[in-house]
Backbone as JSON Lines, residues from 0, in Angstrom:
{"i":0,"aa":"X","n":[-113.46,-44.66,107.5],"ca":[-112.14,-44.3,108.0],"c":[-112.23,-42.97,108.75]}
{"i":1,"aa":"X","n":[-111.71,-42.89,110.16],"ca":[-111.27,-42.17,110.75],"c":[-110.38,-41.31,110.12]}
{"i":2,"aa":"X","n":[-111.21,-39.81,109.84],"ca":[-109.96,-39.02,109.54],"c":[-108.9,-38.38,110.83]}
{"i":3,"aa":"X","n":[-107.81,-38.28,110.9],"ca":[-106.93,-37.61,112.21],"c":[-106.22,-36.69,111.45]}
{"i":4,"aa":"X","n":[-106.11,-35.03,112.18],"ca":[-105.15,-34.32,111.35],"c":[-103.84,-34.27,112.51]}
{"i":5,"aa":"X","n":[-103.15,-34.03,112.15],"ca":[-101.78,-33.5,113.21],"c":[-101.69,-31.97,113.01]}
{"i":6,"aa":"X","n":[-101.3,-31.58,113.71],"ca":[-100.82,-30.22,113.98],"c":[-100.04,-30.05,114.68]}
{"i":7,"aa":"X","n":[-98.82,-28.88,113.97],"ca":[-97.68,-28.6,115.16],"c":[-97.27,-26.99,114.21]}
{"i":8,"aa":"X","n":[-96.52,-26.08,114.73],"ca":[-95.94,-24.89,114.61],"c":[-94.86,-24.87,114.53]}
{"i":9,"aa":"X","n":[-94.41,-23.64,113.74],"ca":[-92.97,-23.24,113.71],"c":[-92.61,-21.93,113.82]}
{"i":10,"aa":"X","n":[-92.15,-21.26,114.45],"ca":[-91.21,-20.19,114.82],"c":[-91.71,-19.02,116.23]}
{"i":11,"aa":"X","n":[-92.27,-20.22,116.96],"ca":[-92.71,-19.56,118.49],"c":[-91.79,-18.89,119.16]}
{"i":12,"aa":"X","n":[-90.64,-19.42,119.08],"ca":[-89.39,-18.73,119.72],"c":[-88.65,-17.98,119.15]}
{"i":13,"aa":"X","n":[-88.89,-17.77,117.91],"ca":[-88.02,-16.95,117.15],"c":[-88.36,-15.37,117.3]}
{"i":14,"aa":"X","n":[-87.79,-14.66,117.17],"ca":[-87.67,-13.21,117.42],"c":[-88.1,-12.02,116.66]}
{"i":15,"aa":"X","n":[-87.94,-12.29,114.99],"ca":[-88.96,-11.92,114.36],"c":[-89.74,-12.72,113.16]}
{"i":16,"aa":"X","n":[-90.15,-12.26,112.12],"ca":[-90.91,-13.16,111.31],"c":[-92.57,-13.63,112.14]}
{"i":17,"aa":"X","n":[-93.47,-14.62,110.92],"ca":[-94.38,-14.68,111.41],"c":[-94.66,-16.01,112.15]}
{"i":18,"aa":"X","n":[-95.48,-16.81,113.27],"ca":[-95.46,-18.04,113.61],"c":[-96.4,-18.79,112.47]}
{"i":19,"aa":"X","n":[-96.05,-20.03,112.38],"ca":[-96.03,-20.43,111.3],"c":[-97.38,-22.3,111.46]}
{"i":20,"aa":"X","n":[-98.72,-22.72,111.65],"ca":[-98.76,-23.7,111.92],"c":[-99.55,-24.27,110.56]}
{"i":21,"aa":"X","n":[-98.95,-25.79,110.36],"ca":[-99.75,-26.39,109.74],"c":[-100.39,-27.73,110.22]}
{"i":22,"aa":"X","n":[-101.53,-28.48,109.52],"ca":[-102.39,-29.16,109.95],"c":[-101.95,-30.02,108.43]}
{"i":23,"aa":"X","n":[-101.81,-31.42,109.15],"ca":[-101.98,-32.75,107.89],"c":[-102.6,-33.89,108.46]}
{"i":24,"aa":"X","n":[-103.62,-34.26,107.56],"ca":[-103.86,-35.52,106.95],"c":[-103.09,-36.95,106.24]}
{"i":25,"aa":"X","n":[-102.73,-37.64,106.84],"ca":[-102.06,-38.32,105.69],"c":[-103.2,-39.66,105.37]}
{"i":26,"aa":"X","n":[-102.92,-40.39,104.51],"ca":[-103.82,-41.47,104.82],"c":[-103.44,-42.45,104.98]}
{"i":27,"aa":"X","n":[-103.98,-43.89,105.26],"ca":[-103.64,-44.89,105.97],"c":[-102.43,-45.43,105.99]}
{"i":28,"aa":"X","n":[-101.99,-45.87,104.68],"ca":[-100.71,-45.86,103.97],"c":[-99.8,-45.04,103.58]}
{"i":29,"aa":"X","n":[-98.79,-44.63,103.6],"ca":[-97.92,-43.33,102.77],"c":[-96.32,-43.98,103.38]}
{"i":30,"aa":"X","n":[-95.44,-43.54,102.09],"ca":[-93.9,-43.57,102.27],"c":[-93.32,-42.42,102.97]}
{"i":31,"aa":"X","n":[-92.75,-42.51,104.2],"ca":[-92.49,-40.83,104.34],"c":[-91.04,-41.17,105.44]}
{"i":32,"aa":"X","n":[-90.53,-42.18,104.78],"ca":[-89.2,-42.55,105.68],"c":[-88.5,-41.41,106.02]}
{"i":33,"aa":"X","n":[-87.88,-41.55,107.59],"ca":[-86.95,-40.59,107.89],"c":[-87.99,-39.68,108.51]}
{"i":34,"aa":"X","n":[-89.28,-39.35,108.71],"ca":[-90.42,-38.75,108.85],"c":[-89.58,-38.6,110.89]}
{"i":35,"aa":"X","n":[-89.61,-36.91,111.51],"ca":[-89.06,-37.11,112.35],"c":[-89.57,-35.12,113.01]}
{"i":36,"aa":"X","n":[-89.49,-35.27,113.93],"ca":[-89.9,-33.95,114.63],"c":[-88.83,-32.63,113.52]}
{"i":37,"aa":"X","n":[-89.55,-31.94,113.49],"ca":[-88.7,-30.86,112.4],"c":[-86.93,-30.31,112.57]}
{"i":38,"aa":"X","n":[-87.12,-30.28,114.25],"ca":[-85.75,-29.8,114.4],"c":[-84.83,-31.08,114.57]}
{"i":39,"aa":"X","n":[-85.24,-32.05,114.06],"ca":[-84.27,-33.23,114.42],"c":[-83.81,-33.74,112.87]}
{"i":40,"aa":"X","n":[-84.2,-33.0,111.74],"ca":[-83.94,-33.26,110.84],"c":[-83.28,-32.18,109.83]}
{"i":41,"aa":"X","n":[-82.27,-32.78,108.86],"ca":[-81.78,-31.74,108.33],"c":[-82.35,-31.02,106.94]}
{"i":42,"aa":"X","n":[-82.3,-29.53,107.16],"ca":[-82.51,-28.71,105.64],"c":[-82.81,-29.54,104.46]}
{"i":43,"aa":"X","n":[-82.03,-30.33,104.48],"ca":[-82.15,-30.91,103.19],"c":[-83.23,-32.05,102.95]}
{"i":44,"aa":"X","n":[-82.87,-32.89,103.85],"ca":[-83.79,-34.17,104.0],"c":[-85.21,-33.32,104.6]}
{"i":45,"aa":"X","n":[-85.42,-31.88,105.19],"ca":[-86.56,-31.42,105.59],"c":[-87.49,-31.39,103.94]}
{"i":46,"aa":"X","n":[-86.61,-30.58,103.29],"ca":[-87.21,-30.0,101.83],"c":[-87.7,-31.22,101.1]}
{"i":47,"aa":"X","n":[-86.81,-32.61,101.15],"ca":[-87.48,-33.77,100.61],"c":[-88.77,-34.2,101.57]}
{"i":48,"aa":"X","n":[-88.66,-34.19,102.32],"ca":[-90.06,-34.83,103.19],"c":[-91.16,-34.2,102.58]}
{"i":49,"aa":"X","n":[-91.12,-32.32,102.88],"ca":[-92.08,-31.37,102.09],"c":[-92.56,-31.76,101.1]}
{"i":50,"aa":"X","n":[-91.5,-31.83,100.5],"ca":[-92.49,-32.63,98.84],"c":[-92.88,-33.84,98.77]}
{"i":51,"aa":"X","n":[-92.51,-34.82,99.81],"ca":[-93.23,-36.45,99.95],"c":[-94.77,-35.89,100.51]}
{"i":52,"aa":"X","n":[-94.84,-35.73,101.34],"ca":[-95.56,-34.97,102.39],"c":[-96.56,-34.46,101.42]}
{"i":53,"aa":"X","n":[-96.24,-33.11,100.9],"ca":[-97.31,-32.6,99.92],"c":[-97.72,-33.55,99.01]}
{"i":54,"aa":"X","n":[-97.43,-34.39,98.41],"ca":[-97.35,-35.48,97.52],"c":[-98.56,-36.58,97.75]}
{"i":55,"aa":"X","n":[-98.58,-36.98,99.49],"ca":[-98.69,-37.69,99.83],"c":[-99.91,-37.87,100.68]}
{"i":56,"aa":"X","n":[-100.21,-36.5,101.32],"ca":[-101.15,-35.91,102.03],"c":[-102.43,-35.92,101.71]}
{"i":57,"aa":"X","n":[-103.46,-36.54,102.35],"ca":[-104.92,-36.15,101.73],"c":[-105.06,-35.15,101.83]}
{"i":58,"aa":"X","n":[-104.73,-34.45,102.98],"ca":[-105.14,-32.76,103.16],"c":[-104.31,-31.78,103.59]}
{"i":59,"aa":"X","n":[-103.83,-30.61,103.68],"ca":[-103.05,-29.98,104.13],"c":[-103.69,-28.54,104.11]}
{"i":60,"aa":"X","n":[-103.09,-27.8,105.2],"ca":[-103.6,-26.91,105.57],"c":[-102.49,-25.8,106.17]}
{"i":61,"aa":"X","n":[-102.79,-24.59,105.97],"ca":[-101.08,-24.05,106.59],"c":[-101.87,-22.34,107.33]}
{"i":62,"aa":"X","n":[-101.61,-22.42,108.72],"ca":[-102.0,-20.54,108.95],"c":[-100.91,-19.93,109.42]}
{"i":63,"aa":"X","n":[-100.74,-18.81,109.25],"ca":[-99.71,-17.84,109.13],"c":[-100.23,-16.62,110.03]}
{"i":64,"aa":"X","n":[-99.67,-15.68,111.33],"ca":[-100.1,-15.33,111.74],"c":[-98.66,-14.44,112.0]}
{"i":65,"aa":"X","n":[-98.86,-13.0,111.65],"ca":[-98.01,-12.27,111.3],"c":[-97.03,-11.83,112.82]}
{"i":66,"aa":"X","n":[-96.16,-10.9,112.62],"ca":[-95.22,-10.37,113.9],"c":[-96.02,-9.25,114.18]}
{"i":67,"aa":"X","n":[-97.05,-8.24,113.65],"ca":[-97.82,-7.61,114.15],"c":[-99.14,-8.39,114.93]}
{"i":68,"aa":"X","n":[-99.68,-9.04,114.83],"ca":[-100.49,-10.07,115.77],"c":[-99.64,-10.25,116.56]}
{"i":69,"aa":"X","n":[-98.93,-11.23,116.65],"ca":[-97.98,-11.76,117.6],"c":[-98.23,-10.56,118.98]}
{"i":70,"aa":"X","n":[-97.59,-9.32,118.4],"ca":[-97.23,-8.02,119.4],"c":[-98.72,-7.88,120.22]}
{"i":71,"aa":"X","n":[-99.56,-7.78,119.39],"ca":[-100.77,-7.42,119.57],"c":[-101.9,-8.67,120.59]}
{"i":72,"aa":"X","n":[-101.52,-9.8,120.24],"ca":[-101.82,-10.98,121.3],"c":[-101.24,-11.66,122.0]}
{"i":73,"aa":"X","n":[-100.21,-11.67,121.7],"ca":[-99.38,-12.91,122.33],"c":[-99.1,-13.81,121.59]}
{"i":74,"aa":"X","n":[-98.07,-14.2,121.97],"ca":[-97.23,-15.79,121.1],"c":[-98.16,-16.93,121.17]}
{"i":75,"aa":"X","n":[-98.46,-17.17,122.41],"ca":[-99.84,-18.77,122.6],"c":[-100.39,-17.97,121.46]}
{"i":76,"aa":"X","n":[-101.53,-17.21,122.09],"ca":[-102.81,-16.83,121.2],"c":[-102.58,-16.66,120.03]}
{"i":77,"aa":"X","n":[-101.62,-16.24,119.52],"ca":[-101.05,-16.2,117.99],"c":[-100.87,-17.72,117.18]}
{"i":78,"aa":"X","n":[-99.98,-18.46,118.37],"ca":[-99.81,-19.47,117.87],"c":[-101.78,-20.74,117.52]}
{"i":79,"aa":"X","n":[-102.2,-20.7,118.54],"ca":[-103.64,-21.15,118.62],"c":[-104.38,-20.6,117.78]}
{"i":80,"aa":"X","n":[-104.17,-19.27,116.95],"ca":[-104.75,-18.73,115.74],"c":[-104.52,-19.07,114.8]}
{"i":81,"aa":"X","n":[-103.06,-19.89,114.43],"ca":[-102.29,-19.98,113.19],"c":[-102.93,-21.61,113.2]}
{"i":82,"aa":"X","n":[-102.6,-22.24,114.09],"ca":[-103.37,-23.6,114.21],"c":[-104.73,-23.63,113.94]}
{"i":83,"aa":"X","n":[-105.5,-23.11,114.32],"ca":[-107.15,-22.99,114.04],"c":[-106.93,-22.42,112.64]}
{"i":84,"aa":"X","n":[-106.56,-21.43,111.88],"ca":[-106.35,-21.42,110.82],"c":[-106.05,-22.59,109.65]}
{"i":85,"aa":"X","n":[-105.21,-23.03,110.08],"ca":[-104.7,-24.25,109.23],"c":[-105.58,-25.35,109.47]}
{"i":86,"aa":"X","n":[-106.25,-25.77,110.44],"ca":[-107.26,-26.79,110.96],"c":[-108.39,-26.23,109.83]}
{"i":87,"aa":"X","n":[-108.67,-25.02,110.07],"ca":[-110.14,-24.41,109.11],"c":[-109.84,-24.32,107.61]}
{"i":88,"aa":"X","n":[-108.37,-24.76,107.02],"ca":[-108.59,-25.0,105.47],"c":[-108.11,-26.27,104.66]}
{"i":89,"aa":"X","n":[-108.52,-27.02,106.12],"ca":[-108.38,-29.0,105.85],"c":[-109.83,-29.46,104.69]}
{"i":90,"aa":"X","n":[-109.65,-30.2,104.3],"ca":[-110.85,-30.26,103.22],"c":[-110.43,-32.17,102.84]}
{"i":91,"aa":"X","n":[-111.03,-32.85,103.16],"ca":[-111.85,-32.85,103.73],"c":[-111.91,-32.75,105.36]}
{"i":92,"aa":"X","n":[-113.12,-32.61,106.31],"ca":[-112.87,-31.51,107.6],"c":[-112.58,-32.88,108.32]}
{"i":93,"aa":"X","n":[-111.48,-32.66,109.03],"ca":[-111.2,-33.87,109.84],"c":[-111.75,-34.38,110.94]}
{"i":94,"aa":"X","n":[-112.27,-35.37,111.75],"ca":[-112.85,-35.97,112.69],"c":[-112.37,-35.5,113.7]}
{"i":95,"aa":"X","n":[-110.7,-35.79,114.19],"ca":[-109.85,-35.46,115.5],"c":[-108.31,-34.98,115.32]}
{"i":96,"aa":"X","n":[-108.44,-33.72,116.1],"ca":[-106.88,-33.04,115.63],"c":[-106.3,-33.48,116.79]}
{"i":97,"aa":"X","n":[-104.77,-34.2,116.23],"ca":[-103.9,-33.92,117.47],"c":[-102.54,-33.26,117.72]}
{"i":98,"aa":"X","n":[-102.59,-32.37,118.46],"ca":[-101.73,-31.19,118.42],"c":[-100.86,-31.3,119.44]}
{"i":99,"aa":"X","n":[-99.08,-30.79,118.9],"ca":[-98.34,-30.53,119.05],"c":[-98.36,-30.71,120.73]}
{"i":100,"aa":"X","n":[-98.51,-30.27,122.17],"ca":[-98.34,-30.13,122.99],"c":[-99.78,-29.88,123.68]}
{"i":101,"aa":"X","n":[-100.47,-28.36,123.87],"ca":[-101.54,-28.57,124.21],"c":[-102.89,-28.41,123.72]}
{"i":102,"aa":"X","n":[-103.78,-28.78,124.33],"ca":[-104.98,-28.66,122.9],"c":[-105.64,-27.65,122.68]}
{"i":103,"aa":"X","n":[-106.44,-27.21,121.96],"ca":[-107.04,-25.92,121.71],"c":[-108.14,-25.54,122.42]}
{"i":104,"aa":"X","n":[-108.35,-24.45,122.98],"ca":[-109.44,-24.1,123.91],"c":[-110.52,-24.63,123.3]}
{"i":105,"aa":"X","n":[-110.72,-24.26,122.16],"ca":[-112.16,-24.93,121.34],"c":[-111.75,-25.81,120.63]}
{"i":106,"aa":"X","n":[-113.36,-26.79,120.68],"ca":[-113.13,-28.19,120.67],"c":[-114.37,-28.28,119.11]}
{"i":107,"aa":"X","n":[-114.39,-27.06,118.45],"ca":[-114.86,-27.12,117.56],"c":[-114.83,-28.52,116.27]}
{"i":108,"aa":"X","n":[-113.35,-28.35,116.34],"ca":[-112.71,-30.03,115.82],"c":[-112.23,-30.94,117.51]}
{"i":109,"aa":"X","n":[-112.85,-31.87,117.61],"ca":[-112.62,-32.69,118.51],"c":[-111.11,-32.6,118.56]}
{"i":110,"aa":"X","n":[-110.03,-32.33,119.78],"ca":[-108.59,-32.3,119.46],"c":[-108.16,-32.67,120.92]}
{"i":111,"aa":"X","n":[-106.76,-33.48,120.92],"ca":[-106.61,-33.77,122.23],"c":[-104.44,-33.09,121.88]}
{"i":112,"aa":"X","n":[-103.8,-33.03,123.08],"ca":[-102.61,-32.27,123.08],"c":[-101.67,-33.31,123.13]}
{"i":113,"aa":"X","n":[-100.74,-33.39,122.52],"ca":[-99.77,-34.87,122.99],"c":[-98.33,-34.03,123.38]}
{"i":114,"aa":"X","n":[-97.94,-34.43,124.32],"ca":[-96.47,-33.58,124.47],"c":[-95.64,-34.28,123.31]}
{"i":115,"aa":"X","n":[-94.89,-33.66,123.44],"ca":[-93.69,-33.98,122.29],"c":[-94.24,-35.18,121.39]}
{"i":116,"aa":"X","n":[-95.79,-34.64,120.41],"ca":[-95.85,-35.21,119.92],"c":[-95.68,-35.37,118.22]}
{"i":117,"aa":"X","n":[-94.36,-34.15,118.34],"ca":[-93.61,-34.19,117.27],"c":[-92.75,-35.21,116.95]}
{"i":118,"aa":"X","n":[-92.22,-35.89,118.07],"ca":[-91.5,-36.73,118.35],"c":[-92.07,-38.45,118.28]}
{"i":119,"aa":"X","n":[-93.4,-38.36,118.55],"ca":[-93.74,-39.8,118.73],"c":[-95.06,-39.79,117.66]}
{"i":120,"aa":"X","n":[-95.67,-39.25,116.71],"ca":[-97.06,-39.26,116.13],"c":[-96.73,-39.22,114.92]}
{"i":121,"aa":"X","n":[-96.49,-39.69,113.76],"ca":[-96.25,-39.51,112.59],"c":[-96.91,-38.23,111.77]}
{"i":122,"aa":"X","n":[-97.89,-38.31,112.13],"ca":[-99.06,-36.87,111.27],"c":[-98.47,-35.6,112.01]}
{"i":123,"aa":"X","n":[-98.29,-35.8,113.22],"ca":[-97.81,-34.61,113.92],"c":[-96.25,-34.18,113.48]}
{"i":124,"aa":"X","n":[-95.57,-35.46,113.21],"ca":[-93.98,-35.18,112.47],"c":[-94.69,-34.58,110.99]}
{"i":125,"aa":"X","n":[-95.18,-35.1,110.43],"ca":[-96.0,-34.35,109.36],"c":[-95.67,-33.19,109.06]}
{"i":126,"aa":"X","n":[-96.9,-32.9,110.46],"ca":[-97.12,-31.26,110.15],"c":[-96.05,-30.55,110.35]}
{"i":127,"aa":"X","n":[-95.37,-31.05,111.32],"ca":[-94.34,-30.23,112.21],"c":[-93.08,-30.0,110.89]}
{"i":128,"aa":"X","n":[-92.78,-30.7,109.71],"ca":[-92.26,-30.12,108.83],"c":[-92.61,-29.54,107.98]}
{"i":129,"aa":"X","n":[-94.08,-29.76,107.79],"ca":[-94.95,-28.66,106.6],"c":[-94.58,-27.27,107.43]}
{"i":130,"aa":"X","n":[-94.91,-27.14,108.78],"ca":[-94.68,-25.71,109.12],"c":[-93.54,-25.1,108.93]}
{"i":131,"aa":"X","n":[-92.83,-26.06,109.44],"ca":[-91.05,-25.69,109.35],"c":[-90.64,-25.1,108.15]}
{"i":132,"aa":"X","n":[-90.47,-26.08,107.16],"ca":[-90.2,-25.57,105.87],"c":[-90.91,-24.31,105.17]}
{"i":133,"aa":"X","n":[-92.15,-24.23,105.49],"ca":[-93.02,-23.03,105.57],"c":[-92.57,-21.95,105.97]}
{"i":134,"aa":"X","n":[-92.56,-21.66,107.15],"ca":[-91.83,-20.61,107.77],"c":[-90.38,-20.34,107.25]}
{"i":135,"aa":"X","n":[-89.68,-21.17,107.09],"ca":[-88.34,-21.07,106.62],"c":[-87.91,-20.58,105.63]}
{"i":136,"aa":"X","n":[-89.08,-20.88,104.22],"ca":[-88.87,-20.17,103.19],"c":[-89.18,-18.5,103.29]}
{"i":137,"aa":"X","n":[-90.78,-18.5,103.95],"ca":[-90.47,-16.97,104.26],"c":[-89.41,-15.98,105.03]}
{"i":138,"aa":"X","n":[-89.12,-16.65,105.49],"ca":[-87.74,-16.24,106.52],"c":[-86.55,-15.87,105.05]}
{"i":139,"aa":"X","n":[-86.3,-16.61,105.12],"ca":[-85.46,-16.53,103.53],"c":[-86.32,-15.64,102.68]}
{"i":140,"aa":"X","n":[-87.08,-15.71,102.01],"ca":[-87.48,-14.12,101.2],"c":[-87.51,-12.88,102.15]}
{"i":141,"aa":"X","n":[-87.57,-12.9,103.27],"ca":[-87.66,-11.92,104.11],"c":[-86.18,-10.93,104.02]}
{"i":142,"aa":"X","n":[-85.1,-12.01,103.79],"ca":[-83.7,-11.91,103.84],"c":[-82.85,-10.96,102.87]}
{"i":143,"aa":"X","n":[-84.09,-11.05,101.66],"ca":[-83.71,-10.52,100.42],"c":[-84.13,-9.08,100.83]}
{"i":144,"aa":"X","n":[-85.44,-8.29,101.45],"ca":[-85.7,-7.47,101.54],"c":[-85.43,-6.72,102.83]}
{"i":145,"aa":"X","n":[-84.25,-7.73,103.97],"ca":[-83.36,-6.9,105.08],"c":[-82.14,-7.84,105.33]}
{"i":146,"aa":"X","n":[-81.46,-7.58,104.07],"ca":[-80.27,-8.37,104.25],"c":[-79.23,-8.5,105.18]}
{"i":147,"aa":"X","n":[-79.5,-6.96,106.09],"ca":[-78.1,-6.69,106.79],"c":[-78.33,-7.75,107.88]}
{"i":148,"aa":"X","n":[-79.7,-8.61,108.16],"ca":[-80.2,-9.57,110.02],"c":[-79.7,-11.12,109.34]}
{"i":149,"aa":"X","n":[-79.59,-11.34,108.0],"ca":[-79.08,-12.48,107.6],"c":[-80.04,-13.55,108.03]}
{"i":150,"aa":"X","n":[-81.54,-13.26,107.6],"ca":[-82.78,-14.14,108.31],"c":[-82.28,-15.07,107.76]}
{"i":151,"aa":"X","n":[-81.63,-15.76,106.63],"ca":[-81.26,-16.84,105.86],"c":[-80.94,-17.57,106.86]}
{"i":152,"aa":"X","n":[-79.64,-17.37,106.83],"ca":[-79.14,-18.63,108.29],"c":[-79.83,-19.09,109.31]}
{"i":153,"aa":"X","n":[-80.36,-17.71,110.39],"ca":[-80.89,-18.09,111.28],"c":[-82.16,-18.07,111.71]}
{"i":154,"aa":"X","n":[-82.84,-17.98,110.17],"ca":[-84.36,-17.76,110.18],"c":[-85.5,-17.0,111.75]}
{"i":155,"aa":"X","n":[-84.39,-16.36,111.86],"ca":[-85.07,-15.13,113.11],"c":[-85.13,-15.69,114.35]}
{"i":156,"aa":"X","n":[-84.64,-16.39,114.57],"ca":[-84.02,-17.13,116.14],"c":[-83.03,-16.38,116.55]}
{"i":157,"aa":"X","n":[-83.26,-16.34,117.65],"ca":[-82.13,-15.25,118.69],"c":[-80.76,-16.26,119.13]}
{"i":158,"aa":"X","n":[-80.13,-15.69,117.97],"ca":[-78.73,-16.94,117.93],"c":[-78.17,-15.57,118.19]}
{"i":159,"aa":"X","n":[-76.56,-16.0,118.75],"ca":[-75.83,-15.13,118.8],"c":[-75.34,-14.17,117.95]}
{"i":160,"aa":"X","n":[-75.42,-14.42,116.58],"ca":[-74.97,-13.65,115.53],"c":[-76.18,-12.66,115.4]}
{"i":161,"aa":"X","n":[-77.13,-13.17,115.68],"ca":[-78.8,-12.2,114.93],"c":[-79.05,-11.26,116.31]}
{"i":162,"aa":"X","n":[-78.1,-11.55,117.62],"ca":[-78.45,-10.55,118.84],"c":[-77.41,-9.43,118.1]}
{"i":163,"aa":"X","n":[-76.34,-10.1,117.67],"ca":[-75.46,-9.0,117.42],"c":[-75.87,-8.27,116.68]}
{"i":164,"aa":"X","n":[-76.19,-8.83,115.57],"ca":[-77.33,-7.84,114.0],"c":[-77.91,-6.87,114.79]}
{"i":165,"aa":"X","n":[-78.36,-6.96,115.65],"ca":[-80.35,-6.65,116.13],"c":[-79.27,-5.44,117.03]}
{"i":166,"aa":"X","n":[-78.03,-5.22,117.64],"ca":[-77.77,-4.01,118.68],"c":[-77.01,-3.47,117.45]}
{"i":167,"aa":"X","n":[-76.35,-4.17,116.84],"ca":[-75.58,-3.01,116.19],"c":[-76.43,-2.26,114.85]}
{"i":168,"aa":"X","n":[-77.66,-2.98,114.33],"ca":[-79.04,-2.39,113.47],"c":[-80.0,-1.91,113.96]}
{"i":169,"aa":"X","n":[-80.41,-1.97,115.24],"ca":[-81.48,-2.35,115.73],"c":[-82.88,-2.84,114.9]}
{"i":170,"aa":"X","n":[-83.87,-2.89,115.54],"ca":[-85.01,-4.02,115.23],"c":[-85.6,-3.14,113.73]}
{"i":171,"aa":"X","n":[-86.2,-4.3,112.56],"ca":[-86.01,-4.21,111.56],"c":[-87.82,-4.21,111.99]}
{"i":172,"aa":"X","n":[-88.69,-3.83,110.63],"ca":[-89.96,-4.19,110.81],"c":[-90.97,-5.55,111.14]}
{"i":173,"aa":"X","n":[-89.91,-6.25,110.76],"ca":[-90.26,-7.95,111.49],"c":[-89.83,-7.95,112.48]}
{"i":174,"aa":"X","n":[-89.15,-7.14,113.43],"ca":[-89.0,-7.88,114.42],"c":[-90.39,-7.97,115.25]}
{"i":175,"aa":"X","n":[-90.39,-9.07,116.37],"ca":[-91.59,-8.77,117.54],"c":[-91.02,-7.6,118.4]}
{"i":176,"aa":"X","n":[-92.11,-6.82,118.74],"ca":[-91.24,-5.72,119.59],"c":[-91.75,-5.99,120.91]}
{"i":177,"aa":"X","n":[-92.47,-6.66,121.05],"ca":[-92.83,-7.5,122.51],"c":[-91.55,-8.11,123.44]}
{"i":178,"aa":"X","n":[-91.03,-8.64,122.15],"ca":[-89.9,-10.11,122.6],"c":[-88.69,-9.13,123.3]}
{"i":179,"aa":"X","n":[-88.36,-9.93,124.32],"ca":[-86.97,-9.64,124.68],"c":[-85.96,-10.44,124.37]}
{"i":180,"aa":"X","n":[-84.8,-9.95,123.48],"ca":[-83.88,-8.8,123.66],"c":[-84.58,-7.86,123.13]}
{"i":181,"aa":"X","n":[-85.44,-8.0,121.73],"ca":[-85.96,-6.96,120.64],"c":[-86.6,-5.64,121.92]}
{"i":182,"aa":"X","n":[-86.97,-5.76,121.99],"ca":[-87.66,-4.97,123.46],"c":[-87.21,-4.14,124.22]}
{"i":183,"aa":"X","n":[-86.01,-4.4,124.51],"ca":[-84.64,-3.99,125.22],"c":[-83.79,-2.64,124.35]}
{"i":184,"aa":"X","n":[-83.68,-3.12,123.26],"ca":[-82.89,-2.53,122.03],"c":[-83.82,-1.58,121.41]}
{"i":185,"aa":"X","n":[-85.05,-1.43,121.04],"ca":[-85.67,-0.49,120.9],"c":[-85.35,0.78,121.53]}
């Protein structure tokens, strides 16, 4: 059997916090109804998948790549770190990764890019909620220790309420200070 991992990320666009990617395995068979690109599904039914998912998964893998990196490389390169991360603590090591949009400069793991293939790849819907939920919870503990940005709700996405936080607080130690608005407001 062909092993295939999926890979996809979570919180590239978000403003502060860390980007978030994981890598899954599932195997041939698995129940994972409702299984659907991360942002097309809700909180709730996300947190049940997570635990089908973990449940269900031959392998899983998760890299985390902080808002100081981020500043320091860039969002791609950050993001392509957090992915190679999570690819490098698959066990057993997978044959062919296929990732989120585009593929990884190194072809260390054979990997090809599928556009929106959060949307059409099951392993890649996979991952794309292992990350999600991932990121999300840290976002939420983050919340407890800078309550006034309300990461809870908007888990560090530049929504209108968290621009308002961010001028009338300005930028908290998570923020990216790269990113614009954060950038601006400094």
């Amino acid at each position: 059997m062909k092993l295939i991992a999926g890979v996809d990320e979570a919180g590239r666009g978000a403003l502060a916090g860390p980007v978030v990617a994981a890598a899954v395995i599932l195997p041939d068979e698995y129940d994972l109804v409702g299984l659907n690109d991360s942002k097309k599904v809700s909180p709730l039914k996300r947190e049940k998948l997570f635990a089908k998912i973990t449940n269900q998964a031959i392998s899983i893998g998760v890299g985390i790549v902080s808002h100081y990196e981020i500043d320091k490389i860039n969002i791609l390169e950050s993001t392509f770190k957090a992915m190679k991360m999570a690819l490098g603590k698959l066990k057993p090591f997978p044959d062919e990764a296929l990732i989120d949009g585009f593929p990884l400069k190194t072809q260390i793991i054979p990997n090809r890019g599928i556009i929106k293939g959060d949307e059409k790849i099951d392993v890649i819907k996979a991952a794309s909620i292992i990350a999600k939920v991932t990121r999300d919870t840290i976002m939420i503990d983050y919340d407890t220790e800078y309550p006034l940005y309300v990461f809870k709700k908007h888990k560090g996405y530049g929504t209108k309420e968290h621009i308002e936080l961010l001028q009338r607080y300005k930028p908290c130690e998570i923020h990216r200070k790269t990113f614009k608005p954060v950038s601006s407001i400094l």
